[in-house]
N, C-alpha and C positions, 0 to 999 in steps of 0.2 A: 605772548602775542605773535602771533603767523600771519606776519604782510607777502602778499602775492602781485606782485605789477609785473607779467611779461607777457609773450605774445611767438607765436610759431606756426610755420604754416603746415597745413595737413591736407591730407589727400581721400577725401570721400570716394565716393562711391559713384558720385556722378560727377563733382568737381573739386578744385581746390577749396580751399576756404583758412580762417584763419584762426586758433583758439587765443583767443582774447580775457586775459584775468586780468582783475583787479578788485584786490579782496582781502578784506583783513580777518581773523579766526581770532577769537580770546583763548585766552590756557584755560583748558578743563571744556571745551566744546563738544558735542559731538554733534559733527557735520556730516548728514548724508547729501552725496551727489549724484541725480539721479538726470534722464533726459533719455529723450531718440540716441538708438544703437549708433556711435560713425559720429556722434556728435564733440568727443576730445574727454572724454570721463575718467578712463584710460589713459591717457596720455599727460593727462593734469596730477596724476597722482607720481608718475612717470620722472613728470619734470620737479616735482616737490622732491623725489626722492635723489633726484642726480642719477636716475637711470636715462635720459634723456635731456638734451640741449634746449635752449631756448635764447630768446634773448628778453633782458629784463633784469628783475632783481627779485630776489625771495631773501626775507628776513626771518628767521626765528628768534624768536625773544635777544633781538639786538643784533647774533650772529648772520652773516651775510651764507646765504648757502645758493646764491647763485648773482654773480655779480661779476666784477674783476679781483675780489679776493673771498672769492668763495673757498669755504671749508669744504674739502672733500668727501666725497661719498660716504666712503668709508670709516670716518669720523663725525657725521652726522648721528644724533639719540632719535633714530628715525627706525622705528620695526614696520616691515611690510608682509602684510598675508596676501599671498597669492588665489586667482581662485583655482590654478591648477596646481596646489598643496607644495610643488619644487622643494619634496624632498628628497632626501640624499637614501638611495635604492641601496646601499652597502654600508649604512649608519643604523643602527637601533634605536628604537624611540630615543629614548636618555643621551647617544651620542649624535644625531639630531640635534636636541637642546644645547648640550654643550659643544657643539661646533659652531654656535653661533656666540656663549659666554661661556667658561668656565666654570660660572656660579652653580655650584651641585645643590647646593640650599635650595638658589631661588628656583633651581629646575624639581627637585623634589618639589618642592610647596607648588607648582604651577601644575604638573602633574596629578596631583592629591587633588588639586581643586576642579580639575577639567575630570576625575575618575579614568586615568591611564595610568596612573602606578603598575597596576598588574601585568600592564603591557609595557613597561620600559623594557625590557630585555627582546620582545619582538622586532623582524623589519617590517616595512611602510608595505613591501609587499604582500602580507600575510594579515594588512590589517582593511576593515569596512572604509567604506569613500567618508564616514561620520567621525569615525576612530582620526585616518590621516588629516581632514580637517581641525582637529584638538591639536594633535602633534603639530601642525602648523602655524597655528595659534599659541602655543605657546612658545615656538620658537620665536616667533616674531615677538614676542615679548620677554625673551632673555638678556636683550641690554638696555631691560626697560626703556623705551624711549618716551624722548618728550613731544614727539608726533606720531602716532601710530595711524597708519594708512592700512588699508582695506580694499580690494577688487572685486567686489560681488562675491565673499569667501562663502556665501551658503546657498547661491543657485541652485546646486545639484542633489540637496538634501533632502529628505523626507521631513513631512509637516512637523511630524514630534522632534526629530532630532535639529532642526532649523530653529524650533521656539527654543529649545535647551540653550544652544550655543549663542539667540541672538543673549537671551540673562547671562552667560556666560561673559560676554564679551562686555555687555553692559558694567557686569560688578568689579570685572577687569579696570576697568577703563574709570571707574570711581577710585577703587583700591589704587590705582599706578599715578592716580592724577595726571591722565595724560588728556592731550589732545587730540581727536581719533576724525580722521576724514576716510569716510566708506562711501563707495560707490553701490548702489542697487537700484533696481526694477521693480521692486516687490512692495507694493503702497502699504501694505498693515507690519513689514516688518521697520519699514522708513517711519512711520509712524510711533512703533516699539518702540526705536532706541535712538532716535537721534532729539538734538533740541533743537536743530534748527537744520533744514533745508534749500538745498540750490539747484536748481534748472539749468541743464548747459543743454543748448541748443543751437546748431550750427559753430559752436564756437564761441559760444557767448552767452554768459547768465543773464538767463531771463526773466531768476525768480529768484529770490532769497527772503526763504521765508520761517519769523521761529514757531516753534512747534501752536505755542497758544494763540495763533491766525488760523491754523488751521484747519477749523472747524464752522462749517456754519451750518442754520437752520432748514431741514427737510424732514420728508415724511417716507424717508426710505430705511429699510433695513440695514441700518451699518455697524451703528451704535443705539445703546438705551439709555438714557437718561433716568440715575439711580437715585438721585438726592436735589431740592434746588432749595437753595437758602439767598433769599434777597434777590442781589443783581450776579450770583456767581448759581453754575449752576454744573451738574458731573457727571461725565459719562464714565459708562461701563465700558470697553475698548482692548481687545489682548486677553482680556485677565488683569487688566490695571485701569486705576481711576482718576481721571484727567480734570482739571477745570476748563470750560470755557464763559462766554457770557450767556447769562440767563434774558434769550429772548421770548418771554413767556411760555418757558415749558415750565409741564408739566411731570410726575414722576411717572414713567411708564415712556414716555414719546420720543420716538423715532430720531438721530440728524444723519444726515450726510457727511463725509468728508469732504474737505474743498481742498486738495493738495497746491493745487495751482498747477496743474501737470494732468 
């Protein structure tokens, strides 16, 4: 469990204002947070990680990691992907990974599974913006953490290699049994991979919502409705098949998405 109660002030664009949490996360979540640019997304992820002050208290499963006896940074099972990759420009893929853990296994095996084996012996410099986004990813998951945060890591990607890495991250994030809070913009990938959703706006959630609210009845092109049995009824969405409630569809018919956002 990920308890959040603190609060800090920030400096918009036109005024102050103040990012106000108060928020508990279950182990095995995956929480996307999403909202207006300048709204604390960023900086919330920031303060979970001890790159950034605050005042208040953050608990992870009992551990105090922001308090008066908070565990330090540095000893936090907390991996961060960046969305600007911050890799090491005189490290090679593999020494990359191992400069973040020493585990050659689990850096092999994370490698094989993301298809960078062949590039371990390259640098970050010689590799595509989809390639360094892997190698990122997987660093950030060499002392396996029991929080894994996320900054918008696949803005800058193309459609094909964006759906690759959001499965990737996804099977990740089953396989590690982690906790995973990601920030994005992107309504069909928030939709892909997260189970529940938050709204921060000015500083403040204004939505928290789990995946199966999601959805309600319209007559636009979003989603198809592929099957409906009783009161449960399933859309077709991504490439994947969702339940929501059966409000008198039909198979063939149209919904909307209702994100709350």
């Amino acid at each position: 469990m990920v308890k959040l109660k603190f609060k800090k002030r920030l400096f918009g664009a036109e005024e102050e204002f103040e990012l106000d949490i108060n928020l508990k996360i279950k182990r095995g979540e995956f929480v996307v947070v999403t909202g207006k640019s300048g709204s604390g997304k960023t900086t919330l992820l920031r303060v979970i990680a001890g790159l950034e002050s605050a005042e208040g208290k953050i608990e992870v499963d009992g551990v105090e990691w922001l308090g008066k006896r908070a565990l330090p940074p540095q000893k936090r099972e907390v991996g961060f992907m960046f969305q600007d990759y911050a890799l090491f420009e005189n490290m090679t893929v593999l020494g990359n990974l191992l400069f973040a853990s020493k585990d050659k296994e689990l850096a092999d095996y994370l490698l094989n599974v993301t298809e960078l084996t062949k590039l371990k012996d390259r640098y970050p410099k010689s590799l595509s913006g989809g390639q360094k986004q892997r190698v990122a990813l997987c660093r950030a998951l060499m002392r396996r953490p029991k929080l894994f945060l996320l900054d918008e890591p696949l803005s800058a990607l193309d459609f094909d290699m964006r759906l690759k890495l959001q499965e990737e991250i996804k099977t990740l994030h089953k396989e590690f049994k982690m906790t995973t809070v990601m920030v994005s913009h992107d309504k069909a990938e928030i939709f892909r991979v997260s189970s529940r959703v938050l709204v921060l706006d000015g500083g403040k959630i204004i939505s928290d919502l789990p995946k199966s609210s999601l959805v309600k009845s319209s007559k636009k092109l979003l989603a198809e409705v592929v099957e409906v049995d009783g009161k449960k009824a399933y859309i077709l969405l991504c490439g994947e098949l969702f339940e929501i409630e059966n409000k008198d569809f039909s198979v063939g018919d149209e919904v909307e998405l209702n994100l709350g956002f």
